[in-house]
ZADO-1210 file (C-alpha; in nm, 4 decimals, padded with zeros to 6 digits):
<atoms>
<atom x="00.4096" y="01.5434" z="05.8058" code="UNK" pos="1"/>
<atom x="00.5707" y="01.4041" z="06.0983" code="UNK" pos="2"/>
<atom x="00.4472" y="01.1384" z="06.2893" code="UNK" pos="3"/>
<atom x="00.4477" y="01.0165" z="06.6688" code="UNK" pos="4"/>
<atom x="00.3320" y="00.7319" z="06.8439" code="UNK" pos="5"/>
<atom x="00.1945" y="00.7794" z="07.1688" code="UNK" pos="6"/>
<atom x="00.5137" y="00.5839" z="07.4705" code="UNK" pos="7"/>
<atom x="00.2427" y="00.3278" z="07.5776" code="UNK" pos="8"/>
<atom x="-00.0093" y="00.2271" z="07.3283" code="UNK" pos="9"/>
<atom x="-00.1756" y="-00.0886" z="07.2447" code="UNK" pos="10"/>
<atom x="-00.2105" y="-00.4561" z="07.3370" code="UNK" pos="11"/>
<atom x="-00.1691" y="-00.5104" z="07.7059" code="UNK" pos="12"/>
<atom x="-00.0471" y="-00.8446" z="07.8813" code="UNK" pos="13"/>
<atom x="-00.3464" y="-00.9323" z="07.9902" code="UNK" pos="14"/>
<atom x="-00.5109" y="-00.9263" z="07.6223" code="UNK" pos="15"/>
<atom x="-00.2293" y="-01.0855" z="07.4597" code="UNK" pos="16"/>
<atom x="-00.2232" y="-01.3522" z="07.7358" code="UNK" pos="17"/>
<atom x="-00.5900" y="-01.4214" z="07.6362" code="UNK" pos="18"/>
<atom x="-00.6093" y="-01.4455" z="07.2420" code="UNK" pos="19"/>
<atom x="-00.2574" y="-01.6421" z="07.3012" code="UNK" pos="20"/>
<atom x="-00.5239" y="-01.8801" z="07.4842" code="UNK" pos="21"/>
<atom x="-00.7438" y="-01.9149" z="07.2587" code="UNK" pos="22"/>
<atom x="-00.5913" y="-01.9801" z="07.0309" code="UNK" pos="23"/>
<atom x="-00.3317" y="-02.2442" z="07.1734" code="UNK" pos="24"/>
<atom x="-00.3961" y="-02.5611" z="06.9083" code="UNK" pos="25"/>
<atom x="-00.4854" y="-02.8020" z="07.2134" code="UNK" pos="26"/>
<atom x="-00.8310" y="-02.6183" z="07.2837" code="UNK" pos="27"/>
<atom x="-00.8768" y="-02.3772" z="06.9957" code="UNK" pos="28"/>
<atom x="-01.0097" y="-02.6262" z="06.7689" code="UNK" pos="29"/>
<atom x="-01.2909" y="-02.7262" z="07.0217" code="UNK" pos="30"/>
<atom x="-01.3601" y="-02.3858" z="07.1952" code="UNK" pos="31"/>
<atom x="-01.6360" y="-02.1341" z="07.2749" code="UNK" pos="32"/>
<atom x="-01.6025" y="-01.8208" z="07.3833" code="UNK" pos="33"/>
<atom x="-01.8719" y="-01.5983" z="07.6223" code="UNK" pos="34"/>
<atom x="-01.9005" y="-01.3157" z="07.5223" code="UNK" pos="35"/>
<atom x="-01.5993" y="-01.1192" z="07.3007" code="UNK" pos="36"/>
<atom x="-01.2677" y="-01.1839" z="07.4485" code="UNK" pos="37"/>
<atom x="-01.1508" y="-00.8696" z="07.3885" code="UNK" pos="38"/>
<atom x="-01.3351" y="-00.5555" z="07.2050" code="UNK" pos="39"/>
<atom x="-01.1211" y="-00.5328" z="06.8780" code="UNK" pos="40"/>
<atom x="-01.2612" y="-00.6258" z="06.5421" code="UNK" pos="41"/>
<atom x="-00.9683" y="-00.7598" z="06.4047" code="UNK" pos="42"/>
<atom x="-00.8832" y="-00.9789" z="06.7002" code="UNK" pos="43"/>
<atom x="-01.2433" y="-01.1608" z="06.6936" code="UNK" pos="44"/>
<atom x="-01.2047" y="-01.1902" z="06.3166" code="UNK" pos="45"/>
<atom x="-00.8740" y="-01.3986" z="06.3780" code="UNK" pos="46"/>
<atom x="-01.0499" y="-01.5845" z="06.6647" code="UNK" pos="47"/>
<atom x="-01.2947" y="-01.7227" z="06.3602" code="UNK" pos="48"/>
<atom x="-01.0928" y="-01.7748" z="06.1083" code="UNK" pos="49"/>
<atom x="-00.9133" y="-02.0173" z="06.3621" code="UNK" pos="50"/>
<atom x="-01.2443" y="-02.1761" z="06.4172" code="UNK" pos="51"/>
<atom x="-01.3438" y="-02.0545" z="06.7741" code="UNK" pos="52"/>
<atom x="-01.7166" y="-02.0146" z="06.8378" code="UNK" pos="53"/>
<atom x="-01.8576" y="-01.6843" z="06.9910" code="UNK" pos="54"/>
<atom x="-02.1748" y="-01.6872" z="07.1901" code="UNK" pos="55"/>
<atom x="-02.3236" y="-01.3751" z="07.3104" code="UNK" pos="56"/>
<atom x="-02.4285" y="-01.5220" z="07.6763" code="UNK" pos="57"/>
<atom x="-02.4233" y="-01.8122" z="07.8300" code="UNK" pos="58"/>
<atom x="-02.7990" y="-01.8456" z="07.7924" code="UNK" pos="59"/>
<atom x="-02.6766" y="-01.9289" z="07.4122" code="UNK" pos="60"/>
<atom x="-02.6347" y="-02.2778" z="07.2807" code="UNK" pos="61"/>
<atom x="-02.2831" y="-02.4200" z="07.3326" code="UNK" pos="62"/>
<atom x="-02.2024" y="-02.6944" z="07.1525" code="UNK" pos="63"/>
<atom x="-01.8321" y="-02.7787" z="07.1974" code="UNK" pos="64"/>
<atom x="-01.6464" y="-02.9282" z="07.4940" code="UNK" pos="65"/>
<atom x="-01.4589" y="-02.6130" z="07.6163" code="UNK" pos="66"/>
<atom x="-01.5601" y="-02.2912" z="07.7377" code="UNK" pos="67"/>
<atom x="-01.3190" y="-01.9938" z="07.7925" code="UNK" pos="68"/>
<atom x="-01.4454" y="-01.6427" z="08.0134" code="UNK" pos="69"/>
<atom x="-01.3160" y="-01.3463" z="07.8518" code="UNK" pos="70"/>
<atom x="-01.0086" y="-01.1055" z="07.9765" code="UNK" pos="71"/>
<atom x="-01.3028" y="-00.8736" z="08.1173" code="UNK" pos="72"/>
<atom x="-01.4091" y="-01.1222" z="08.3868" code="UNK" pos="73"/>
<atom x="-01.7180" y="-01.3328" z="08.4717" code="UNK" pos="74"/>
<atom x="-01.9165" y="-01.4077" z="08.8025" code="UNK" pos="75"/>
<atom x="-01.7947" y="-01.7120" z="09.0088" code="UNK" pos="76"/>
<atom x="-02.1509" y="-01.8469" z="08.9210" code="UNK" pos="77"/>
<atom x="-02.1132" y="-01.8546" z="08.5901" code="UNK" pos="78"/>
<atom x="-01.7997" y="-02.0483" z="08.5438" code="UNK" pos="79"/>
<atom x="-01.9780" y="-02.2666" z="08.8016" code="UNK" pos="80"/>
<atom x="-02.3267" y="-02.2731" z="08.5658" code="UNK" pos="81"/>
<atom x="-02.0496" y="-02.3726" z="08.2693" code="UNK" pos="82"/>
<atom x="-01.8894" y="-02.6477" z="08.4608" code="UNK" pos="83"/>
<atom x="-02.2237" y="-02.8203" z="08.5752" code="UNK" pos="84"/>
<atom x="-02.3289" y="-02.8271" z="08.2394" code="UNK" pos="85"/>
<atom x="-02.0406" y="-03.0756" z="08.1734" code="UNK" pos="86"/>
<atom x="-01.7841" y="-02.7616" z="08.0037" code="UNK" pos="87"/>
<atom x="-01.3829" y="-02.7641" z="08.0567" code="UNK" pos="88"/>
<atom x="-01.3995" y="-02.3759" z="08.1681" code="UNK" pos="89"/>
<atom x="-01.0927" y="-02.1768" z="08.0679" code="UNK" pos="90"/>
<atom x="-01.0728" y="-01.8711" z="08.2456" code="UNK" pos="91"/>
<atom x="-00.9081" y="-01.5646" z="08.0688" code="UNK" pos="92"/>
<atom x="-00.9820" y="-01.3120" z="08.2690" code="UNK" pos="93"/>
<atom x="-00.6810" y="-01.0370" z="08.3445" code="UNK" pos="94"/>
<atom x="-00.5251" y="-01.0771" z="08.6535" code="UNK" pos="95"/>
<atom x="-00.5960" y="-00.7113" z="08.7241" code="UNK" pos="96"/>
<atom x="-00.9599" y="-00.7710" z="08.6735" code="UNK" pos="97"/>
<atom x="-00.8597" y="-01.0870" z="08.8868" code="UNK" pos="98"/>
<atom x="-00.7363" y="-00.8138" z="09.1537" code="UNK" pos="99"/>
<atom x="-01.0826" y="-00.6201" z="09.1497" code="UNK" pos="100"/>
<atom x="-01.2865" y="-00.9251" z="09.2151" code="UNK" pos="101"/>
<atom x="-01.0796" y="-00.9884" z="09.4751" code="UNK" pos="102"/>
<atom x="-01.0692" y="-00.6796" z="09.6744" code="UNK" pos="103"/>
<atom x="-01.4554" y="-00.6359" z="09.6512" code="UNK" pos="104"/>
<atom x="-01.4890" y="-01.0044" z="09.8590" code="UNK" pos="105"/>
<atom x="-01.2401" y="-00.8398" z="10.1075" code="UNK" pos="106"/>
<atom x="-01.4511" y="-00.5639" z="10.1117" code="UNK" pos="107"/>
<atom x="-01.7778" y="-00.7301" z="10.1756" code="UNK" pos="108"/>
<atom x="-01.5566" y="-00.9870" z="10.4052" code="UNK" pos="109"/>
<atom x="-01.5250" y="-00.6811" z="10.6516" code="UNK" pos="110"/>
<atom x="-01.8638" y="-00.5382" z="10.6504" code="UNK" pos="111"/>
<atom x="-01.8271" y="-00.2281" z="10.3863" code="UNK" pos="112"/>
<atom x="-02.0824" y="-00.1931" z="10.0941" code="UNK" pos="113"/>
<atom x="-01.9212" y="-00.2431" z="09.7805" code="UNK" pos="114"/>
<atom x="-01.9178" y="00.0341" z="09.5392" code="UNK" pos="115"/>
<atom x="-01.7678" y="00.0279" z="09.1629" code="UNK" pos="116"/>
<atom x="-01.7088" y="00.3551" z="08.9840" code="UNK" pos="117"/>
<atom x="-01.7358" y="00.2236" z="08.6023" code="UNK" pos="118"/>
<atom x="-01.9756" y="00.2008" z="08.3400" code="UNK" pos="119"/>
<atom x="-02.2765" y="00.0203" z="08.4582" code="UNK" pos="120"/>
<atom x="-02.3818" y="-00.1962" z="08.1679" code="UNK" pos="121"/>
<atom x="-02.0211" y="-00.3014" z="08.0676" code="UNK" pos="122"/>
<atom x="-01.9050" y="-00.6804" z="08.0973" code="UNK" pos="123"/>
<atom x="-01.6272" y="-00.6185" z="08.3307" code="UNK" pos="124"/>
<atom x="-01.8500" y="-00.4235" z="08.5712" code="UNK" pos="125"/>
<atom x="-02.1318" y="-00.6700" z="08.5738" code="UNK" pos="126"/>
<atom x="-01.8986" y="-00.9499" z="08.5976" code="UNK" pos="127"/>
<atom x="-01.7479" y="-00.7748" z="08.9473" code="UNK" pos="128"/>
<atom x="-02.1163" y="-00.7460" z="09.0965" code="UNK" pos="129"/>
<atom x="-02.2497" y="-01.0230" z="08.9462" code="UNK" pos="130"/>
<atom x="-02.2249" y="-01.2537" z="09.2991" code="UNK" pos="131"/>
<atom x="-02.3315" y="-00.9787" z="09.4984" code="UNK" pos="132"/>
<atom x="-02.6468" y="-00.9407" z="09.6516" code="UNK" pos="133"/>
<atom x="-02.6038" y="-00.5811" z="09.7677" code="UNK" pos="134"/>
<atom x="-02.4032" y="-00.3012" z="09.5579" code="UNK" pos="135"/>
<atom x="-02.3939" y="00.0441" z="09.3828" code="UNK" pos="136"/>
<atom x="-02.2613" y="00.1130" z="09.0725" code="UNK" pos="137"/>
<atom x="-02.1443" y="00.4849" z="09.0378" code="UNK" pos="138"/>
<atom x="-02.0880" y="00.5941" z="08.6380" code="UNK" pos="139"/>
<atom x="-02.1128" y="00.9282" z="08.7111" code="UNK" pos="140"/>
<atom x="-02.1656" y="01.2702" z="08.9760" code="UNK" pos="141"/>
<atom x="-02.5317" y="01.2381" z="08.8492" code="UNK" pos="142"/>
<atom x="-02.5070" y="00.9044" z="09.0367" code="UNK" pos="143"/>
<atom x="-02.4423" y="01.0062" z="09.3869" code="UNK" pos="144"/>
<atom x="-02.8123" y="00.9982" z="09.5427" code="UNK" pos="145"/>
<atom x="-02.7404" y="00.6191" z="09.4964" code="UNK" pos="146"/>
<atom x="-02.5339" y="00.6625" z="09.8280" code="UNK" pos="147"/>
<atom x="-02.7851" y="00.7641" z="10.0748" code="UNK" pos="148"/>
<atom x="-02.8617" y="00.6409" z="10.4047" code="UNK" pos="149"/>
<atom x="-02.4680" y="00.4248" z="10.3809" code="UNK" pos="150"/>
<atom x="-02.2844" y="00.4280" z="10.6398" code="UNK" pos="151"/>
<atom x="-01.9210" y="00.2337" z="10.5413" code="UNK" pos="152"/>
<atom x="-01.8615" y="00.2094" z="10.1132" code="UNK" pos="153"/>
<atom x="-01.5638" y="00.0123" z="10.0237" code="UNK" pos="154"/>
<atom x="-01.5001" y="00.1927" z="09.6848" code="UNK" pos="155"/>
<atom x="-01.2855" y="00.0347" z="09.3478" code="UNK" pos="156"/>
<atom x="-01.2816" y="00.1213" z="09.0130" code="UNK" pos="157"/>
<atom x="-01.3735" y="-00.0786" z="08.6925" code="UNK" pos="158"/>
<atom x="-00.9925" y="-00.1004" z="08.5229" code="UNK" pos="159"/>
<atom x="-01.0317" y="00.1171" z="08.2456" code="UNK" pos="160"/>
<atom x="-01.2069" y="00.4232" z="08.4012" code="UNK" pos="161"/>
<atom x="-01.0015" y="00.7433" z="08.4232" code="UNK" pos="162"/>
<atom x="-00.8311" y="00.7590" z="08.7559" code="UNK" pos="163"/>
<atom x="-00.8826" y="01.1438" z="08.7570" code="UNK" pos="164"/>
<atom x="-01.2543" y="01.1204" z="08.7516" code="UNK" pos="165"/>
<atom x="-01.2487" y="00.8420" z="08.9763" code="UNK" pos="166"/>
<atom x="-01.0641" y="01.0408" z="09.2127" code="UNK" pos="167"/>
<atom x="-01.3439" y="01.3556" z="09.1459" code="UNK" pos="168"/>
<atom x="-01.6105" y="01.0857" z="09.2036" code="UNK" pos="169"/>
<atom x="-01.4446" y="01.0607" z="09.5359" code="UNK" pos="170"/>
<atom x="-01.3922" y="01.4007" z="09.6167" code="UNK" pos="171"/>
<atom x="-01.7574" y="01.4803" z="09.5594" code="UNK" pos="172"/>
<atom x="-01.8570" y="01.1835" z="09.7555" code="UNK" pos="173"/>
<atom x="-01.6708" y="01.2924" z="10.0494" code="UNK" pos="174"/>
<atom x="-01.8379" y="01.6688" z="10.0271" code="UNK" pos="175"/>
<atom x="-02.1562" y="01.5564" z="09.9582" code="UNK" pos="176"/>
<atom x="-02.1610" y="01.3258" z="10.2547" code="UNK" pos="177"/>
<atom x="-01.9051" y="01.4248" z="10.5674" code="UNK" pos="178"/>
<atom x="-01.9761" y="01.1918" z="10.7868" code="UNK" pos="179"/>
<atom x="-01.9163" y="00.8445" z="10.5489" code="UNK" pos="180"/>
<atom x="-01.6574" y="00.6280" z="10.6060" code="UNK" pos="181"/>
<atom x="-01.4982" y="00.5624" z="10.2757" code="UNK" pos="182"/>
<atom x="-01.2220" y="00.2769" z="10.2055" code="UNK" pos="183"/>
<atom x="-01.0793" y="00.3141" z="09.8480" code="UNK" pos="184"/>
<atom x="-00.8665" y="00.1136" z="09.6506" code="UNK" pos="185"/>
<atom x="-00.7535" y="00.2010" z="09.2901" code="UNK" pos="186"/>
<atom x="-00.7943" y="-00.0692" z="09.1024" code="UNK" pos="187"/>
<atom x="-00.7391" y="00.1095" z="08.7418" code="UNK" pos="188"/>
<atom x="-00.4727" y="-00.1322" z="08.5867" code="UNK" pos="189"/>
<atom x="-00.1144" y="00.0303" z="08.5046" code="UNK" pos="190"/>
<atom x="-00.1061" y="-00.0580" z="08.1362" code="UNK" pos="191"/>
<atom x="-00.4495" y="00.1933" z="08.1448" code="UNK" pos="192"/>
<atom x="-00.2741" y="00.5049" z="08.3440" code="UNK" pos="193"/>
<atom x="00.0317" y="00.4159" z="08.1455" code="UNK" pos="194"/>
<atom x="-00.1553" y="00.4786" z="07.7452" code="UNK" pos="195"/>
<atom x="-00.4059" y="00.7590" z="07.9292" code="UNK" pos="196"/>
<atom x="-00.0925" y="00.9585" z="08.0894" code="UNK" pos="197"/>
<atom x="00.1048" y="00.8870" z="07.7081" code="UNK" pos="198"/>
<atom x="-00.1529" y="01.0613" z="07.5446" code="UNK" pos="199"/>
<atom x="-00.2217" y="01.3394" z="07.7462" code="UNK" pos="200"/>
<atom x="00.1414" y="01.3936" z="07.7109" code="UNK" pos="201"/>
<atom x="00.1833" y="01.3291" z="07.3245" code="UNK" pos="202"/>
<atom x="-00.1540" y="01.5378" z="07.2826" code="UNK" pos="203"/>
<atom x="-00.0103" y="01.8769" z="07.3787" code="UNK" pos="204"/>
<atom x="00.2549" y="01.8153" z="07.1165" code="UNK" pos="205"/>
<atom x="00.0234" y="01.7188" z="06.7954" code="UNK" pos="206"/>
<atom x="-00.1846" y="01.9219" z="06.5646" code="UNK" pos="207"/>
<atom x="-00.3985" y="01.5672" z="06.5093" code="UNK" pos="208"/>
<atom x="-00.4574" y="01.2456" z="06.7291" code="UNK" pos="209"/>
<atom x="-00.5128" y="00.9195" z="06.5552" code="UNK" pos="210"/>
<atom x="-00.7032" y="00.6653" z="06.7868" code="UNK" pos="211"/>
<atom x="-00.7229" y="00.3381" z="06.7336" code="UNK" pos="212"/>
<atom x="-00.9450" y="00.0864" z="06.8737" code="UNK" pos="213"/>
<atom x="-01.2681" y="-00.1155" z="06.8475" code="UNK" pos="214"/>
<atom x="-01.5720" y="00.1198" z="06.8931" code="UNK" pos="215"/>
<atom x="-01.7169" y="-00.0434" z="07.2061" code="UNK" pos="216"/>
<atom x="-01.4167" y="-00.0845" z="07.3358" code="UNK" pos="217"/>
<atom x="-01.4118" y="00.1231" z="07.6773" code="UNK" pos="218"/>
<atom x="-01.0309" y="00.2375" z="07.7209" code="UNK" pos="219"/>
<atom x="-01.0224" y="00.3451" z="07.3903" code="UNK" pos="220"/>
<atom x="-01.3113" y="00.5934" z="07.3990" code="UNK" pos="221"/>
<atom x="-01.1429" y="00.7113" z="07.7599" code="UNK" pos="222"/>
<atom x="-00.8017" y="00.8184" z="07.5195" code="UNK" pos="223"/>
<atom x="-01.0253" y="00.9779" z="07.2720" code="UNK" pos="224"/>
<atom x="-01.2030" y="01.1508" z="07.5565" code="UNK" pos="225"/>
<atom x="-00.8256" y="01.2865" z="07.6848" code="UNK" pos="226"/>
<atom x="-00.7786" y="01.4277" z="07.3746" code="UNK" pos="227"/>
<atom x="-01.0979" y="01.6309" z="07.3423" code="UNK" pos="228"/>
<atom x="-01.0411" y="01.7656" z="07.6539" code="UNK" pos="229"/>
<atom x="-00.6962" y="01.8529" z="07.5034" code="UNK" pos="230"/>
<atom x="-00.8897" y="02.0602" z="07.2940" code="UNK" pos="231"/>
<atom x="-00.7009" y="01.8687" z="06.9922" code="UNK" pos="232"/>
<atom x="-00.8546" y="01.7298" z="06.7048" code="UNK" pos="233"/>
<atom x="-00.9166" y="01.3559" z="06.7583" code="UNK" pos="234"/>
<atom x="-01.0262" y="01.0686" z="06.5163" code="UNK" pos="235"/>
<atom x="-01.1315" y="00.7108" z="06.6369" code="UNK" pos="236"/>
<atom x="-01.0306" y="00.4331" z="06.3770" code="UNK" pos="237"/>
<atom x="-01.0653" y="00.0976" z="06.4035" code="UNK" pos="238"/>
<atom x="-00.8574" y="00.0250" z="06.0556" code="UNK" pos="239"/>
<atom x="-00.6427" y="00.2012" z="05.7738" code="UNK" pos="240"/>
<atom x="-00.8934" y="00.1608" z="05.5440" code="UNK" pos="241"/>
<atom x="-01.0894" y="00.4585" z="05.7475" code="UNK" pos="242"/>
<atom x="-00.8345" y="00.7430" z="05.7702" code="UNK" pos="243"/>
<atom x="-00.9596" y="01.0063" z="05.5500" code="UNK" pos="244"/>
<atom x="-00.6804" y="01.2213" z="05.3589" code="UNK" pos="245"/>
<atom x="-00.8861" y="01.5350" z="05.4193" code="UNK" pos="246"/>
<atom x="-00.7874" y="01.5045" z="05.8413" code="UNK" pos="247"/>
<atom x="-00.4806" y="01.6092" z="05.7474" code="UNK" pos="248"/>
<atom x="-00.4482" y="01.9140" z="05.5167" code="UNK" pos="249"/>
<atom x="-00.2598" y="02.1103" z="05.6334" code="UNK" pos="250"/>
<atom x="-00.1243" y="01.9467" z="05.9470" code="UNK" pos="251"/>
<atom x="00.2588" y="01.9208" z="06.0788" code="UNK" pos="252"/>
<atom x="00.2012" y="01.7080" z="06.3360" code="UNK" pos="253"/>
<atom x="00.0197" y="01.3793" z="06.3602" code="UNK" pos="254"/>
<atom x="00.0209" y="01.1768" z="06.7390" code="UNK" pos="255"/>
<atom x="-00.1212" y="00.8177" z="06.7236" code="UNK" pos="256"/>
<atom x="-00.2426" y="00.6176" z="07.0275" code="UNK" pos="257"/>
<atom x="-00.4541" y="00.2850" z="07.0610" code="UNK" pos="258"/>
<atom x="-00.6036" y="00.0813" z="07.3173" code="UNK" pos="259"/>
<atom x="-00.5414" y="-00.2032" z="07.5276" code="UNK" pos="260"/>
<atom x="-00.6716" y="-00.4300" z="07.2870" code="UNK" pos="261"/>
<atom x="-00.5580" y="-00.3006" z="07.0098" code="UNK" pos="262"/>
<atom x="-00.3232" y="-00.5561" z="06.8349" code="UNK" pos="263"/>
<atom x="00.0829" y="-00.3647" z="06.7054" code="UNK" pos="264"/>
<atom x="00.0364" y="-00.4893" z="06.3625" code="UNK" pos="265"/>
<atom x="-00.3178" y="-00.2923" z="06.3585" code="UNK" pos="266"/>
<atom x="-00.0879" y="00.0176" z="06.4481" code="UNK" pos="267"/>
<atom x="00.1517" y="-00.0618" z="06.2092" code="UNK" pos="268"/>
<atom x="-00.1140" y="-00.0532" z="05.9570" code="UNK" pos="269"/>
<atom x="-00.2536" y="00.2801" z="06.0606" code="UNK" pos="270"/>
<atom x="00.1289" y="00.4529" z="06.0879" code="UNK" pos="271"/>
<atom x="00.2073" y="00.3351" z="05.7249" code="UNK" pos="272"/>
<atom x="-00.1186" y="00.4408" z="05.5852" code="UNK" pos="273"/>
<atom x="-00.0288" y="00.7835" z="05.7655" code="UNK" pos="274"/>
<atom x="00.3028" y="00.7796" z="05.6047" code="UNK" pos="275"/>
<atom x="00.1297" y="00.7380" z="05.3003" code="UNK" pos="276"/>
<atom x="-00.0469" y="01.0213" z="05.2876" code="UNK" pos="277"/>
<atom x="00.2130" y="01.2606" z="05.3722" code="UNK" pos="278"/>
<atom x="00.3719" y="01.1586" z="05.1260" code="UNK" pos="279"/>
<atom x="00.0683" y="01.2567" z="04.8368" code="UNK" pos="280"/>
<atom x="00.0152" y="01.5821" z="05.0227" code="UNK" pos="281"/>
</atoms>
């Protein structure tokens, strides 16, 4: 059974920059952390076995001197709330995320509405509206009456949402209603387009695609959702230990591909566990 990893796959700079963070011996000993800093089992198991506390909000009691924000972002409010509560805040947010925040202030700066194409109820989302005081959130076509009676949108895109059905969002947007001015600005991250174009490439070659990735992490369910539409046989893993033999009866061809926070030596794991059985086949 032969077996291909996808050109781009896996940990991205801006993940590796955060977990290098913290975990950094000056403020790892003495840190909490809002929220997960990245979605990837293994990666908050390491994060605990090195002692760093996890808190689910920042309603949650913190006990220890620092504070980091995750790689998905937080409100400036927030890391403000942290600080007046007497917190060093370390910020880890992804300077692409970073570059989202940023162009929705320009945005409301010169008088558009702000509108995100994402997934409503995910951190990085809320984190970009979370200072705003007027906004839409599009997740979806079905979404689209939220748009009525605007006049000027200034549109960007949550980092790990599918450019192409960003770009149909937009489309449909435009048809639906002629006469609104519309400023866009792609703000899906390279390292995304990058592992979403690998895998629609390595998918048309494959009998089977591996996927690997925590199972609320968003980029990873937007490779799986390449390769059903690829009409190929997918699986979502987040370990070895869940590949099932039976996947691969019969098959010539296996692709793997993981997310952006999906640490190398996970996909090392999953590529010799693959070589494994191909070779009891």
């Amino acid at each position: 059974m032969r077996i291909t990893r996808a050109r781009a796959l896996g940990t991205c700079f801006g993940v590796r920059d955060a977990i290098d963070a913290a975990l950094s011996p000056e403020i790892s000993i003495d840190l909490t952390i809002v929220g997960q800093l990245v979605h990837n089992p293994q990666t908050v198991q390491r994060l605990h076995d090195a002692g760093v506390k996890m808190v689910n909000s920042s309603d949650d009691e913190i006990t220890t001197r620092n504070v980091m924000i995750t790689a998905h972002g937080a409100p400036a409010s927030l890391k403000k709330q942290l600080s007046d509560q007497g917190h060093i805040v370390y910020d880890a947010t992804c300077p692409l995320v970073l570059r989202v925040h940023q162009a929705v202030r320009r945005l409301v700066t010169e008088g558009w509405h702000p509108v995100v194409i994402g997934q409503r109820e995910h951190v990085e989302v809320k984190g970009i509206v979370g200072d705003l005081v007027d906004f839409t959130v599009i997740s979806d076509l079905d979404d689209l009456h939220l748009l009525e009676g605007r006049e000027r949108i200034g549109v960007v895109c949550q980092t790990t949402y599918r450019i192409r059905q960003a770009k149909e969002i937009l489309l449909q947007i435009g048809q639906r209603f002629p006469d609104l001015d519309i400023e866009f600005i792609d703000t899906v991250c390279k390292p995304t387009k990058d592992r979403q174009n690998a895998v629609d490439e390595l998918s048309e070659q494959v009998d089977v695609m591996i996927v690997v990735g925590g199972t609320n992490s968003s980029n990873t369910h937007k490779l799986l959702n390449v390769c059903r539409e690829k009409e190929v046989p997918a699986y979502h893993v987040e370990n070895d230990e869940q590949l099932e033999p039976g996947w691969f009866v019969g098959v010539e061809h296996v692709g793997i591909t993981a997310g952006t926070s999906t640490p190398h030596d996970v996909i090392d794991q999953i590529h010799a566990k693959l070589v494994e059985i191909s070779r009891q086949q």
